[in-house]
N, CA and C atoms of all chains as a GROMACS GRO file, in nm:
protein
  606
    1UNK      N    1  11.354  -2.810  19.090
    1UNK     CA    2  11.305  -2.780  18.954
    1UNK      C    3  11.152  -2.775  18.946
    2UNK      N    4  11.098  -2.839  19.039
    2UNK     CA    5  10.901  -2.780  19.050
    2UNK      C    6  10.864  -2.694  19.002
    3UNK      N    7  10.941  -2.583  19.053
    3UNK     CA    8  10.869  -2.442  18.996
    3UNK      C    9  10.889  -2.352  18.850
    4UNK      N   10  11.001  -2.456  18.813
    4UNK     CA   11  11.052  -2.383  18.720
    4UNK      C   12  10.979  -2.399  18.605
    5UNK      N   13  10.933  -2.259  18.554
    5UNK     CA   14  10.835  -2.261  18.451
    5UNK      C   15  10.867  -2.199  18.303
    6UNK      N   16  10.907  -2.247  18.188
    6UNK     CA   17  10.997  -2.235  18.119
    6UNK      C   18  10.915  -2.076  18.053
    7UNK      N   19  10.776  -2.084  18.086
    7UNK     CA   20  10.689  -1.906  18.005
    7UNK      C   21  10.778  -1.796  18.139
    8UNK      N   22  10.855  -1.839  18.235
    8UNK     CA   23  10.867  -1.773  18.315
    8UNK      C   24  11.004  -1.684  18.251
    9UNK      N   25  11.068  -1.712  18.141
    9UNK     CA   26  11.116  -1.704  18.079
    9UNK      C   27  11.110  -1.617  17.925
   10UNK      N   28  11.077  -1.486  17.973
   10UNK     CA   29  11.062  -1.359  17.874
   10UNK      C   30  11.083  -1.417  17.729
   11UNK      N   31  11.036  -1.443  17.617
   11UNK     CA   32  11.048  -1.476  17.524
   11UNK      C   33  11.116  -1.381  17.412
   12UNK      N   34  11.069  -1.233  17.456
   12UNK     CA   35  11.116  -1.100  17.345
   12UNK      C   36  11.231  -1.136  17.386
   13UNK      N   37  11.276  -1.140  17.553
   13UNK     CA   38  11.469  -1.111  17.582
   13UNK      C   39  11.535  -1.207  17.516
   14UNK      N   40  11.452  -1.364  17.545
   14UNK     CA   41  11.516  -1.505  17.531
   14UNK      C   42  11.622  -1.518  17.405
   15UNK      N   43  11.551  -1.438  17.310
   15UNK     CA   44  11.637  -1.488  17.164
   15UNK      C   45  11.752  -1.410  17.194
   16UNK      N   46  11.853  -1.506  17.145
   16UNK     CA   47  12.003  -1.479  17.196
   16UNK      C   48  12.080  -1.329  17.132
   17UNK      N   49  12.070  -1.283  16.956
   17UNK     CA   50  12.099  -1.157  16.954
   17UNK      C   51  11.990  -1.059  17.079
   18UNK      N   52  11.839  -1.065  17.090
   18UNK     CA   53  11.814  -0.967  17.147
   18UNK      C   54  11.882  -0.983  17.308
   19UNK      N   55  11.921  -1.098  17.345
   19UNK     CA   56  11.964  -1.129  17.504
   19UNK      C   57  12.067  -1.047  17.467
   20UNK      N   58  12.198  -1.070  17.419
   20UNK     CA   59  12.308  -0.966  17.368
   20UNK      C   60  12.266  -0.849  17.394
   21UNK      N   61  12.180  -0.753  17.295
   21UNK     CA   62  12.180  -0.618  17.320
   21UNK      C   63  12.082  -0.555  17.457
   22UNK      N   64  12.020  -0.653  17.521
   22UNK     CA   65  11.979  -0.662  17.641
   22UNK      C   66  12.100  -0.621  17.781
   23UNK      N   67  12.168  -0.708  17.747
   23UNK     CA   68  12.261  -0.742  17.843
   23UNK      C   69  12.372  -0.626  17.802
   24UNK      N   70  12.399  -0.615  17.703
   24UNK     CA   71  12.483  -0.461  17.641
   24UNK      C   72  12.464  -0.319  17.703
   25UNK      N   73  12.306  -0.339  17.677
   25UNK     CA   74  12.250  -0.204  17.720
   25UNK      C   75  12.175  -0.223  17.868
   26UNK      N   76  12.186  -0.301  17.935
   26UNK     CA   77  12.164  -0.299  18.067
   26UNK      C   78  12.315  -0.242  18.134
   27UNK      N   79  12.405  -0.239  18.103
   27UNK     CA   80  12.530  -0.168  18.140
   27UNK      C   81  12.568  -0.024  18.070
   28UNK      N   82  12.551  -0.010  17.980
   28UNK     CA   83  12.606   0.086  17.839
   28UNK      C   84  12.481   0.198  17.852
   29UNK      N   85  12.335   0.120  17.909
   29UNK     CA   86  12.235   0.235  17.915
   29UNK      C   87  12.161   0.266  17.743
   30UNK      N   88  12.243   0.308  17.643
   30UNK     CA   89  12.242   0.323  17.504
   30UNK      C   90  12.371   0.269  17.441
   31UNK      N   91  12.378   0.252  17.288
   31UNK     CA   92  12.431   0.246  17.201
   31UNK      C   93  12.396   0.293  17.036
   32UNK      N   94  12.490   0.334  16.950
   32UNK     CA   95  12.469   0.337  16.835
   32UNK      C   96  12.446   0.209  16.765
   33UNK      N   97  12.415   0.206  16.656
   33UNK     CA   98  12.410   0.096  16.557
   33UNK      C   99  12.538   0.046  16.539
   34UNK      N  100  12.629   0.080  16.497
   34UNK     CA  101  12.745   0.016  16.455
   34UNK      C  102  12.805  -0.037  16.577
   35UNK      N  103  12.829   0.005  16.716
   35UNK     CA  104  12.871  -0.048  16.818
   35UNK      C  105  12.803  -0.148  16.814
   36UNK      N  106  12.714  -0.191  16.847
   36UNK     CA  107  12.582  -0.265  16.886
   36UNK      C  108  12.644  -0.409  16.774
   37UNK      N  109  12.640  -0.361  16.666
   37UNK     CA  110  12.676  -0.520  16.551
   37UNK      C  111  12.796  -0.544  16.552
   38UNK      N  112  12.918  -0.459  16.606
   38UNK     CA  113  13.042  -0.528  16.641
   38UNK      C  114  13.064  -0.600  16.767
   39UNK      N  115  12.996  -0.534  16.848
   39UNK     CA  116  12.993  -0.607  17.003
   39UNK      C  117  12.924  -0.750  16.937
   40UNK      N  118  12.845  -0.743  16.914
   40UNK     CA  119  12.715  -0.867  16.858
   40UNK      C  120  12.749  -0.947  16.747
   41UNK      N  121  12.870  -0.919  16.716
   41UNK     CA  122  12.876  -0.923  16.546
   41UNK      C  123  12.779  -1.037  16.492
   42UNK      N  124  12.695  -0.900  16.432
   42UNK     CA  125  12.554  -0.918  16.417
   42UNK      C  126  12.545  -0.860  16.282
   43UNK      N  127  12.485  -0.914  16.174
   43UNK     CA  128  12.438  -0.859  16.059
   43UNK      C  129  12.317  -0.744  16.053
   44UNK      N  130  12.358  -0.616  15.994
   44UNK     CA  131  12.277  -0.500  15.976
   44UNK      C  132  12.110  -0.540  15.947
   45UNK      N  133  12.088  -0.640  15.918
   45UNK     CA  134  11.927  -0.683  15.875
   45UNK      C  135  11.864  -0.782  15.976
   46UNK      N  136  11.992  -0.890  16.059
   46UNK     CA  137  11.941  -0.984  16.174
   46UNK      C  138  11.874  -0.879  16.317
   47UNK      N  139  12.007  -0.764  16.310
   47UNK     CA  140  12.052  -0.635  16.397
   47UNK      C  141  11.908  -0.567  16.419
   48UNK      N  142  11.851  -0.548  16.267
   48UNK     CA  143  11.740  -0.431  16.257
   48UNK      C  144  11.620  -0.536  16.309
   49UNK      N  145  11.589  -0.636  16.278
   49UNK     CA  146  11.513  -0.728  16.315
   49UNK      C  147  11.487  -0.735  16.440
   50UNK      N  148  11.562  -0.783  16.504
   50UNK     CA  149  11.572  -0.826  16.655
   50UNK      C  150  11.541  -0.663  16.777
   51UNK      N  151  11.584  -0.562  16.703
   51UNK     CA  152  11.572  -0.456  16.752
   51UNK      C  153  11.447  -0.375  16.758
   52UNK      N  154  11.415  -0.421  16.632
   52UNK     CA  155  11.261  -0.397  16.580
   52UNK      C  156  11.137  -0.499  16.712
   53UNK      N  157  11.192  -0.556  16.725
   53UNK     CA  158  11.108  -0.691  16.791
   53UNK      C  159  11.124  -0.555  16.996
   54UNK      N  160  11.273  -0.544  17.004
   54UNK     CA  161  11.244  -0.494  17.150
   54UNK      C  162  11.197  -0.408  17.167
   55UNK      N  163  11.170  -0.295  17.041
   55UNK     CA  164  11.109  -0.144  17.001
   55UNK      C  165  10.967  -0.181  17.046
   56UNK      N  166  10.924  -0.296  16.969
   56UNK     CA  167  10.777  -0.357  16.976
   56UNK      C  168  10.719  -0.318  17.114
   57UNK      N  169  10.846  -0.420  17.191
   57UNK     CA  170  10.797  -0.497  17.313
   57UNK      C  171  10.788  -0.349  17.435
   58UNK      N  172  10.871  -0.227  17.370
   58UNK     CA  173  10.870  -0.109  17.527
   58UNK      C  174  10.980  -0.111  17.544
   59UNK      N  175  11.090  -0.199  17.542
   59UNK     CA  176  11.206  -0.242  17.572
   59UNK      C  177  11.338  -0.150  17.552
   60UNK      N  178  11.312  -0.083  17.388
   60UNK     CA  179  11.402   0.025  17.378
   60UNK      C  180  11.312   0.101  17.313
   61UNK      N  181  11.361   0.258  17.326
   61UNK     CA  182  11.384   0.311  17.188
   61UNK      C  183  11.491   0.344  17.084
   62UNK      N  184  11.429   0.365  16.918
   62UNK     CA  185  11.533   0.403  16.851
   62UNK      C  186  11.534   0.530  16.743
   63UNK      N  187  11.639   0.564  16.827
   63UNK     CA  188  11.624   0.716  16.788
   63UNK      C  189  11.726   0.772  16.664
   64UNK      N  190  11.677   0.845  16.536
   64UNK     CA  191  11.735   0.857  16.458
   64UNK      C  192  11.728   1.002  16.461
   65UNK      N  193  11.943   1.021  16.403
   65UNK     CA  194  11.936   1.160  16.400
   65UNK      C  195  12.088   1.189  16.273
   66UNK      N  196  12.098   1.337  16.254
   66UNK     CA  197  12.236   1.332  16.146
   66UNK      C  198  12.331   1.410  16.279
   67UNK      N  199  12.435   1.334  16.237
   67UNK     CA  200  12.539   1.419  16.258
   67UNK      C  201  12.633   1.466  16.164
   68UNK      N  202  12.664   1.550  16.151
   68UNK     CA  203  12.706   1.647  16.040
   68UNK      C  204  12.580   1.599  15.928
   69UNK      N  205  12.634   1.526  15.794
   69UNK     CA  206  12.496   1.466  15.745
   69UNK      C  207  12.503   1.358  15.734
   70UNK      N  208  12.577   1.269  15.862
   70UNK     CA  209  12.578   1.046  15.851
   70UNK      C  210  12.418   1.048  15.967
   71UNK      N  211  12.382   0.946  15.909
   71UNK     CA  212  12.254   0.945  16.029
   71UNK      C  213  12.348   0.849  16.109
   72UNK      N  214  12.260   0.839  16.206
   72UNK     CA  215  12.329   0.769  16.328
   72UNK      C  216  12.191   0.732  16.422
   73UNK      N  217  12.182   0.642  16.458
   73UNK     CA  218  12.060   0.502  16.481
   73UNK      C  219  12.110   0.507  16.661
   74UNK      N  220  12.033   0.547  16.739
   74UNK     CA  221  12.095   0.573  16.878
   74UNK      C  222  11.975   0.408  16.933
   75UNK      N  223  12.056   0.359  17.005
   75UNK     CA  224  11.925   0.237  17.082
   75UNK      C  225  11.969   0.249  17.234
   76UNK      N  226  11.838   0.247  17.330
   76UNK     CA  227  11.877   0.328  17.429
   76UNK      C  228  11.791   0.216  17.539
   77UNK      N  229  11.817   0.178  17.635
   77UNK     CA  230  11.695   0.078  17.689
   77UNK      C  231  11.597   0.188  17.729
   78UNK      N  232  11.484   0.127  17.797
   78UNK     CA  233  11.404   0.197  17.846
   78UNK      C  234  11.379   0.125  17.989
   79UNK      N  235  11.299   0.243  18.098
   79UNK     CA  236  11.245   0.193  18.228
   79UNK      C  237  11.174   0.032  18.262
   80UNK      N  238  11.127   0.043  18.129
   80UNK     CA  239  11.026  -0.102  18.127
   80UNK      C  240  11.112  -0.207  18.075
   81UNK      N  241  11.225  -0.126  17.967
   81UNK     CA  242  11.326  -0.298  17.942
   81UNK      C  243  11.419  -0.330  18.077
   82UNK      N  244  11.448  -0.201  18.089
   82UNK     CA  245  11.527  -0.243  18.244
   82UNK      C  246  11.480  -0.375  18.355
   83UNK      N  247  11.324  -0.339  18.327
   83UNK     CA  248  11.264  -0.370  18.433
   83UNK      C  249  11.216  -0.562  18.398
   84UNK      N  250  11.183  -0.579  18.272
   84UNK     CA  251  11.205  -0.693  18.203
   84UNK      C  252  11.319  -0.792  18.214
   85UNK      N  253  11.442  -0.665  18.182
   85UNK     CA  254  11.591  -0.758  18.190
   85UNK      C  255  11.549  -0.823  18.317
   86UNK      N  256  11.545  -0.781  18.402
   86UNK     CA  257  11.568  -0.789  18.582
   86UNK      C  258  11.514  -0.902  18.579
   87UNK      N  259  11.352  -0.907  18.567
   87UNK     CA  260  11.259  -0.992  18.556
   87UNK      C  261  11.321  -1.124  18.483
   88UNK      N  262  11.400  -1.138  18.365
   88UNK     CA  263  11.436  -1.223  18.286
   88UNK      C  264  11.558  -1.296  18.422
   89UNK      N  265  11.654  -1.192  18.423
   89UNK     CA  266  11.760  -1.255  18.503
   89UNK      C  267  11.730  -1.337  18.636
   90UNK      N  268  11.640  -1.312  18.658
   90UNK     CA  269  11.605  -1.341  18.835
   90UNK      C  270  11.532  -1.455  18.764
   91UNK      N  271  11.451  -1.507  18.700
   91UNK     CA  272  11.403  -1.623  18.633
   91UNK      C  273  11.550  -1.686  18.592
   92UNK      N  274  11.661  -1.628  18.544
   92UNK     CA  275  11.739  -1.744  18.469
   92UNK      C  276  11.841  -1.766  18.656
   93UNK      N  277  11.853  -1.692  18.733
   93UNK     CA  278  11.922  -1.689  18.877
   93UNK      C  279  11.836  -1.878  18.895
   94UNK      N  280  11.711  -1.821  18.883
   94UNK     CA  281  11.597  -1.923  18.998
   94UNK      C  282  11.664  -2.089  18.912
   95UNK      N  283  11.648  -2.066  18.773
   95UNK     CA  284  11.673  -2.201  18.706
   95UNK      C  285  11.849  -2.187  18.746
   96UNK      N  286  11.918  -2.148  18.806
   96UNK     CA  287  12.107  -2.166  18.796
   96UNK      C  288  12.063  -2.260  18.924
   97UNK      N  289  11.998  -2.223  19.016
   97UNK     CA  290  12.004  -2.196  19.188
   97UNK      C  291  11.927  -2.350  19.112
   98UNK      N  292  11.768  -2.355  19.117
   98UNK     CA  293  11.713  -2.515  19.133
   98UNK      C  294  11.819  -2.605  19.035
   99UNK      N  295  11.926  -2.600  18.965
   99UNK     CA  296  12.003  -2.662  18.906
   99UNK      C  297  12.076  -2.769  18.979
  100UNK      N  298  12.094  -2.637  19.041
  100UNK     CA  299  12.192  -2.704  19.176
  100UNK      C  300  12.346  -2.736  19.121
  101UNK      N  301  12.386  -2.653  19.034
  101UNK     CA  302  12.523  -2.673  18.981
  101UNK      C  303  12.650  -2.584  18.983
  102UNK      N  304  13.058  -0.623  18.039
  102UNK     CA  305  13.003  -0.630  17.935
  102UNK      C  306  13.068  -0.704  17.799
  103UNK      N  307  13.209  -0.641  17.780
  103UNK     CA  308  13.264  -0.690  17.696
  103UNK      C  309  13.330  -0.831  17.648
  104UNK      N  310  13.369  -0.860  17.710
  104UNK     CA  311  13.383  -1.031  17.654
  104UNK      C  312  13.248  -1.085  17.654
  105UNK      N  313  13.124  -1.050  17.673
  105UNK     CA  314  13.053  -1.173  17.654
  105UNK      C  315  12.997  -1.163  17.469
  106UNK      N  316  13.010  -1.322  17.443
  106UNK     CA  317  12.954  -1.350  17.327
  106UNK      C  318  12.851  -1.455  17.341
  107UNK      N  319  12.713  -1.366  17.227
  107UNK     CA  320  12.625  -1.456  17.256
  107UNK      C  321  12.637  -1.604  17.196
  108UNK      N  322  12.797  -1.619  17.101
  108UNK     CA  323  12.791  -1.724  17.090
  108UNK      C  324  12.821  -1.809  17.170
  109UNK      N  325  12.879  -1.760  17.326
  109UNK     CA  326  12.904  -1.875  17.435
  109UNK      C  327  12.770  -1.935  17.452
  110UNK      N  328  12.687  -1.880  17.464
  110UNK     CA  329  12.515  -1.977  17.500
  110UNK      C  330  12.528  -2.066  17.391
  111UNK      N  331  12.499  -2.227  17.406
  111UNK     CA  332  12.468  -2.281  17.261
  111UNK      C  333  12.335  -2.295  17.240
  112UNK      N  334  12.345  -2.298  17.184
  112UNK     CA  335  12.204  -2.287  17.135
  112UNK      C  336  12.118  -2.394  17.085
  113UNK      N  337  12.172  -2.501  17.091
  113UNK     CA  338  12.073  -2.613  17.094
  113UNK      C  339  12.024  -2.641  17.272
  114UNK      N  340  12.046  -2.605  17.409
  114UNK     CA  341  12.048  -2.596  17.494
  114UNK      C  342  11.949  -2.459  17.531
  115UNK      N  343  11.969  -2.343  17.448
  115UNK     CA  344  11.924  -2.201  17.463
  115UNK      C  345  11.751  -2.200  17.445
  116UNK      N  346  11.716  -2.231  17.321
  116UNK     CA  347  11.587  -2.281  17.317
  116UNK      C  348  11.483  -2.290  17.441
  117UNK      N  349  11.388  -2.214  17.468
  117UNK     CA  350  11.310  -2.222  17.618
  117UNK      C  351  11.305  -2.372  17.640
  118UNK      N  352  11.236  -2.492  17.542
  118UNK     CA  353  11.122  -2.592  17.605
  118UNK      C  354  11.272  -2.708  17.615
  119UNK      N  355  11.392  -2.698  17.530
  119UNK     CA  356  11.513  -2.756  17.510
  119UNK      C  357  11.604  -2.732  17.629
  120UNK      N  358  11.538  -2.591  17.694
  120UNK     CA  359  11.651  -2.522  17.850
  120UNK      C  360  11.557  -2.623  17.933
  121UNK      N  361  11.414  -2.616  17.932
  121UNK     CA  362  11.350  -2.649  18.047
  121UNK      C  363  11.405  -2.834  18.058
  122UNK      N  364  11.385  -2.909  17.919
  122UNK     CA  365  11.423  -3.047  17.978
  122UNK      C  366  11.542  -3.083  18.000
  123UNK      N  367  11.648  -2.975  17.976
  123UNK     CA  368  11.760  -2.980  18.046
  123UNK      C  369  11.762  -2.966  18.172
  124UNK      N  370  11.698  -2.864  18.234
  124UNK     CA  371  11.724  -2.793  18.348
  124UNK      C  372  11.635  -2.926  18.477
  125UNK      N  373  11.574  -3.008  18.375
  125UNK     CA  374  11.459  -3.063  18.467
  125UNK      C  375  11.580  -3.175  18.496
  126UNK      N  376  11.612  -3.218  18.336
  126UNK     CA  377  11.687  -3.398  18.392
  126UNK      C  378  11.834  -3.324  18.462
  127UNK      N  379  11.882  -3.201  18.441
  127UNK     CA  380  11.991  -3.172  18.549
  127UNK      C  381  11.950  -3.183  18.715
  128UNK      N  382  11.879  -3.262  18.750
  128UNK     CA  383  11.905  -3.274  18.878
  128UNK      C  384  11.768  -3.416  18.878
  129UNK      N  385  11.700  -3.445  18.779
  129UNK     CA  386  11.615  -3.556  18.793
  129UNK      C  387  11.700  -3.698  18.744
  130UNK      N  388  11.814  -3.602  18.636
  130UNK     CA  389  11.889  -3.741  18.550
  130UNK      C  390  11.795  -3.826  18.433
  131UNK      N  391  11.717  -3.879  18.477
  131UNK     CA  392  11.616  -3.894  18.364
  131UNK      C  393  11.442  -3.877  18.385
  132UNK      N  394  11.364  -3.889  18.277
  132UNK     CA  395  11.250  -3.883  18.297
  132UNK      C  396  11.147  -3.955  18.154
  133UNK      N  397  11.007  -4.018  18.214
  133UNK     CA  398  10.935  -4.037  18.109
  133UNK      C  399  10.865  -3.933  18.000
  134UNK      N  400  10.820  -4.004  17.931
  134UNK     CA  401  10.776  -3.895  17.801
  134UNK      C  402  10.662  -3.789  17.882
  135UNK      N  403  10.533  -3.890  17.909
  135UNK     CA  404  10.460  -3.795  18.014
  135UNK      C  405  10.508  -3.650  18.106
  136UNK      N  406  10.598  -3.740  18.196
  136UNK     CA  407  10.643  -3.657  18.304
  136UNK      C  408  10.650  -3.520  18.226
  137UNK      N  409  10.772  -3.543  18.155
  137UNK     CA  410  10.840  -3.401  18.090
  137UNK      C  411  10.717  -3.310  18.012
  138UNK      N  412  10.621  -3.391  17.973
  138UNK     CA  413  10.527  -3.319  17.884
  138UNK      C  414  10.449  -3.225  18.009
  139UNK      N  415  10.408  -3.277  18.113
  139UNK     CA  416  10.336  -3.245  18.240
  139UNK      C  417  10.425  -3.118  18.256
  140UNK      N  418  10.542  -3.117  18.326
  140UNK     CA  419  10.644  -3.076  18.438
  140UNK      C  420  10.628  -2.949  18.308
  141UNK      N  421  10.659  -2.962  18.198
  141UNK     CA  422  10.681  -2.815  18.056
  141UNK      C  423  10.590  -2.779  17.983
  142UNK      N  424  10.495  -2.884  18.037
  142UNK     CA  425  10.336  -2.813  17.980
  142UNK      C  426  10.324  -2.761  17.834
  143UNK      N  427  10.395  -2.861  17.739
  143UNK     CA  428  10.437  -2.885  17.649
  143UNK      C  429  10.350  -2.990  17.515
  144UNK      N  430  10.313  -2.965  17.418
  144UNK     CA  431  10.252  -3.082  17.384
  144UNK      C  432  10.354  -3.190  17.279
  145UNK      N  433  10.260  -3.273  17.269
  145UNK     CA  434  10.375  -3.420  17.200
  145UNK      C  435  10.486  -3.356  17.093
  146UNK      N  436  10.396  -3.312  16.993
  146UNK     CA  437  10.494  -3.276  16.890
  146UNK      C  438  10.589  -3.182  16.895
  147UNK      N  439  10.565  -3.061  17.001
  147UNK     CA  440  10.682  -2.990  17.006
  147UNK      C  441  10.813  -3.098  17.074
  148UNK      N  442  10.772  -3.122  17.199
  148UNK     CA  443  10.836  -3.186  17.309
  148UNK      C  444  10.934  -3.300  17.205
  149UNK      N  445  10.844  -3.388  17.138
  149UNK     CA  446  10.927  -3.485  17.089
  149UNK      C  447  11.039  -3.417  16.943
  150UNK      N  448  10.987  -3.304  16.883
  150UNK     CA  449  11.097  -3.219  16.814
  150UNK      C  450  11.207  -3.223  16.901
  151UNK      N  451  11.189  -3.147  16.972
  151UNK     CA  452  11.284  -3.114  17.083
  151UNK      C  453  11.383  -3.188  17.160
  152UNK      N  454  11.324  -3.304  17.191
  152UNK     CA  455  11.397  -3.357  17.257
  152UNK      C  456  11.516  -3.479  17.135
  153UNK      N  457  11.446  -3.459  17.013
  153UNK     CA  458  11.507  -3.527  16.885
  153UNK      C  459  11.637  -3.422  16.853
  154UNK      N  460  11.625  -3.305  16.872
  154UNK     CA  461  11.774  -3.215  16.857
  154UNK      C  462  11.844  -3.196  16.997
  155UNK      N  463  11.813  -3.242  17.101
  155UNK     CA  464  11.887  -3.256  17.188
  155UNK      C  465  11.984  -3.432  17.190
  156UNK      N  466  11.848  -3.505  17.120
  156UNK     CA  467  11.936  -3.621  17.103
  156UNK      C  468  12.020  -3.641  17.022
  157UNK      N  469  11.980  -3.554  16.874
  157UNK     CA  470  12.134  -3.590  16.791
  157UNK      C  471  12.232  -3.468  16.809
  158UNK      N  472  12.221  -3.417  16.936
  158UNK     CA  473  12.355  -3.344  17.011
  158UNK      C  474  12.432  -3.403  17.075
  159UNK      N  475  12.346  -3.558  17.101
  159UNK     CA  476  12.477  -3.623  17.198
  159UNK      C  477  12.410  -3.578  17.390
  160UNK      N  478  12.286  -3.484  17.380
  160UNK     CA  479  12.308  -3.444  17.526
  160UNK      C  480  12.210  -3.521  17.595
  161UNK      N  481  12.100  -3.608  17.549
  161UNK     CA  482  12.020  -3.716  17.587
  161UNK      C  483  12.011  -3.789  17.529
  162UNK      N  484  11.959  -3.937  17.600
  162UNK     CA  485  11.940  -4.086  17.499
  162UNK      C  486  11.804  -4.110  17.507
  163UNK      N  487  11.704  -4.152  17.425
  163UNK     CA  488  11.598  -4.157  17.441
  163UNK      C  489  11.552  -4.314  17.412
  164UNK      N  490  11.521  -4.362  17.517
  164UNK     CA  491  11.489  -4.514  17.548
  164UNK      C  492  11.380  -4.539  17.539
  165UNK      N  493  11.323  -4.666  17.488
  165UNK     CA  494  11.164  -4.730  17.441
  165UNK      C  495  11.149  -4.824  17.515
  166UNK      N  496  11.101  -4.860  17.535
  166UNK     CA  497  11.044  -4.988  17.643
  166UNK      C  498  10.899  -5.032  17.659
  167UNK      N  499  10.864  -5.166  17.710
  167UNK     CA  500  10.755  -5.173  17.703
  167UNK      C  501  10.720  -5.203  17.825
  168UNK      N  502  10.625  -5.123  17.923
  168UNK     CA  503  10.565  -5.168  18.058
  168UNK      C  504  10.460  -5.247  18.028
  169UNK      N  505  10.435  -5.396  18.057
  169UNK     CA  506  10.338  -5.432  18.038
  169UNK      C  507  10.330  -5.394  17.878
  170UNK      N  508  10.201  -5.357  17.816
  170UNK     CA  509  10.180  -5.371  17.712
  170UNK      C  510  10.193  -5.215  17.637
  171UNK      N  511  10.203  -5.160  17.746
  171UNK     CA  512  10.253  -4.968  17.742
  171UNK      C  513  10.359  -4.957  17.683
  172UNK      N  514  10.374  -4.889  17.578
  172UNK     CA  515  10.479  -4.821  17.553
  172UNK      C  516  10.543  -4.737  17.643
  173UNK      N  517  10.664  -4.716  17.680
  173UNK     CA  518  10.732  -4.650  17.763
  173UNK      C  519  10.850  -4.537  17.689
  174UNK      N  520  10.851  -4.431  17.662
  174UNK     CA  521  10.993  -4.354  17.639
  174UNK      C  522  11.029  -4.335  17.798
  175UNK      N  523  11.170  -4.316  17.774
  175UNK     CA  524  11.231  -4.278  17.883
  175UNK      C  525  11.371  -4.149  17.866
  176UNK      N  526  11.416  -4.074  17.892
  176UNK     CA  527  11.487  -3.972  17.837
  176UNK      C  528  11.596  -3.948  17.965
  177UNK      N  529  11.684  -3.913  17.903
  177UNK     CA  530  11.773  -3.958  18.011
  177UNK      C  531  11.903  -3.878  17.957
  178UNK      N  532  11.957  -3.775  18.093
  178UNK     CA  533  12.109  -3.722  18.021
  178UNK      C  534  12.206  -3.784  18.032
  179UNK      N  535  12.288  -3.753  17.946
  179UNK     CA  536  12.425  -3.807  17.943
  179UNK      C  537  12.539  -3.711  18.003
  180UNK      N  538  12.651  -3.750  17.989
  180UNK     CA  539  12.771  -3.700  18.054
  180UNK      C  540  12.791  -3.569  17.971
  181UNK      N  541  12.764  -3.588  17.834
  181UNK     CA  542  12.795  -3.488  17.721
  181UNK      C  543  12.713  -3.355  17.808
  182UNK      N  544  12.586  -3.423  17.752
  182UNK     CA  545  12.488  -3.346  17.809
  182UNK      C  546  12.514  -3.239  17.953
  183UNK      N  547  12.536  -3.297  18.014
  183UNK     CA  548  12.568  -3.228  18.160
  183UNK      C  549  12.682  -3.160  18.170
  184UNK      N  550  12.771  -3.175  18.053
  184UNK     CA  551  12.893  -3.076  18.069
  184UNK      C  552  12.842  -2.968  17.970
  185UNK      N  553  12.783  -2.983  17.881
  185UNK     CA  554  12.722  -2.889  17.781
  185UNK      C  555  12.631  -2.793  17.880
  186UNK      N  556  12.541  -2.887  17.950
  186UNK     CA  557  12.440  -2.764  18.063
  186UNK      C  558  12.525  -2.694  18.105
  187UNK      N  559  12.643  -2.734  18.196
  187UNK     CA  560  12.696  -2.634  18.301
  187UNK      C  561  12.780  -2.539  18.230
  188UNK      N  562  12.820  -2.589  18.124
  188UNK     CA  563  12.887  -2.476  18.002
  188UNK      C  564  12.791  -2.364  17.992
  189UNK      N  565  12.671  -2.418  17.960
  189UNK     CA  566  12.556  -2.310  17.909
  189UNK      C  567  12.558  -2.189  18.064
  190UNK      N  568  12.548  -2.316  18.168
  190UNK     CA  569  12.466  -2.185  18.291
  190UNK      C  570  12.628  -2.075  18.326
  191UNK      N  571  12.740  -2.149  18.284
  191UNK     CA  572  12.828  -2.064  18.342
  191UNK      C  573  12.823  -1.932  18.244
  192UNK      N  574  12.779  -1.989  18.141
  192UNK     CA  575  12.803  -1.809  18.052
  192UNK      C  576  12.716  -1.760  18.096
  193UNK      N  577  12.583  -1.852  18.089
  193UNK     CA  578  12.480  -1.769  18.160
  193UNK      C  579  12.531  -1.688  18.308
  194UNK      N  580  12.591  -1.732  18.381
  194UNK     CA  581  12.571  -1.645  18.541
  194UNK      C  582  12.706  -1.571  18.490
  195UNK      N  583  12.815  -1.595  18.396
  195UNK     CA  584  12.880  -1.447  18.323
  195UNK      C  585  12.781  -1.351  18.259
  196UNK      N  586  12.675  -1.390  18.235
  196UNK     CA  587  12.601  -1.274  18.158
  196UNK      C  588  12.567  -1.202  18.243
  197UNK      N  589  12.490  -1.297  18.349
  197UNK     CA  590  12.402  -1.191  18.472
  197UNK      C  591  12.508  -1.106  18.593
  198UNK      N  592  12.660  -1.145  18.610
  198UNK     CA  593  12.756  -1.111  18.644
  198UNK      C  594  12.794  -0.998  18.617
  199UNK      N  595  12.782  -0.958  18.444
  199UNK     CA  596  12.824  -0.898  18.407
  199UNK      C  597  12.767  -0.770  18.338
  200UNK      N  598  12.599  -0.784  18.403
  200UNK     CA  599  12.483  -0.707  18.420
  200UNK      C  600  12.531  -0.624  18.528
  201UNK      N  601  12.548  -0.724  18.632
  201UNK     CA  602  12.581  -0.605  18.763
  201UNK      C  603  12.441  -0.547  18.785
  202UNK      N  604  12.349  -0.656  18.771
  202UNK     CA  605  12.165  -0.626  18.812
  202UNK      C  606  12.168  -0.735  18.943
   0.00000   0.00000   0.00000
């Protein structure tokens, strides 16, 4: 446990809805809005929040468009959230591994 | 992707500076007030927040003592505690499992 440094520990990913759509869209690549808060079941305003926060960070984008005329809220990771997740996971690997459990 | 819920992480455990003095007394078992402040680079008032909602979780006991004329805390997990960690890391290494990163 020496090394383990708790800033080593991405703070944008850390919060648990954004870890969710992190970990969603590290497999899924993208999602719509409504997928996204049933997987998460996540409230439309906690949802926009937390999403707003990974938009911030590079993490995703969010792309709005109509289909026929419903808009539809596309969230998609990006190269750099990819690259974050990774970064996050291999920090939470290092704290499983010095656990020793 | 799909079965994971971010409500398996709990979240009194999830917390960065609340993961780190878990992650520290999971293999130290206990530690002084100092130490932990040092080792999480943490200052008093967060640290002692913190470690006050881990204690009325049941997952540490936090002991007073006097060395000599020193006040002493001492922090220390419990059984609760340590089944609650390994609860936490197993969803955790289902999350990163289920990244497939």
């Amino acid at each position: 446990m020496d090394d383990f440094n708790i800033d080593s520990l991405d703070d944008v990913i850390h919060g648990r809805l954004r870890l969710g759509v992190m970990a969603y869209l590290s497999t899924a690549g993208s999602a719509d809005f409504p997928l996204l808060k049933t997987k998460l079941q996540a409230t439309d305003g906690n949802l926009s929040v937390q999403l707003r926060k990974l938009e911030e960070a590079g993490y995703v984008t969010i792309g709005k468009a109509f289909v026929g005329k419903k808009p539809q809220t596309t969230v998609t990771l990006t190269a750099q959230g990819r690259k974050a997740y990774i970064a996050y996971l291999d920090a939470m690997k290092k704290l499983i591994a010095d656990s020793g459990l």
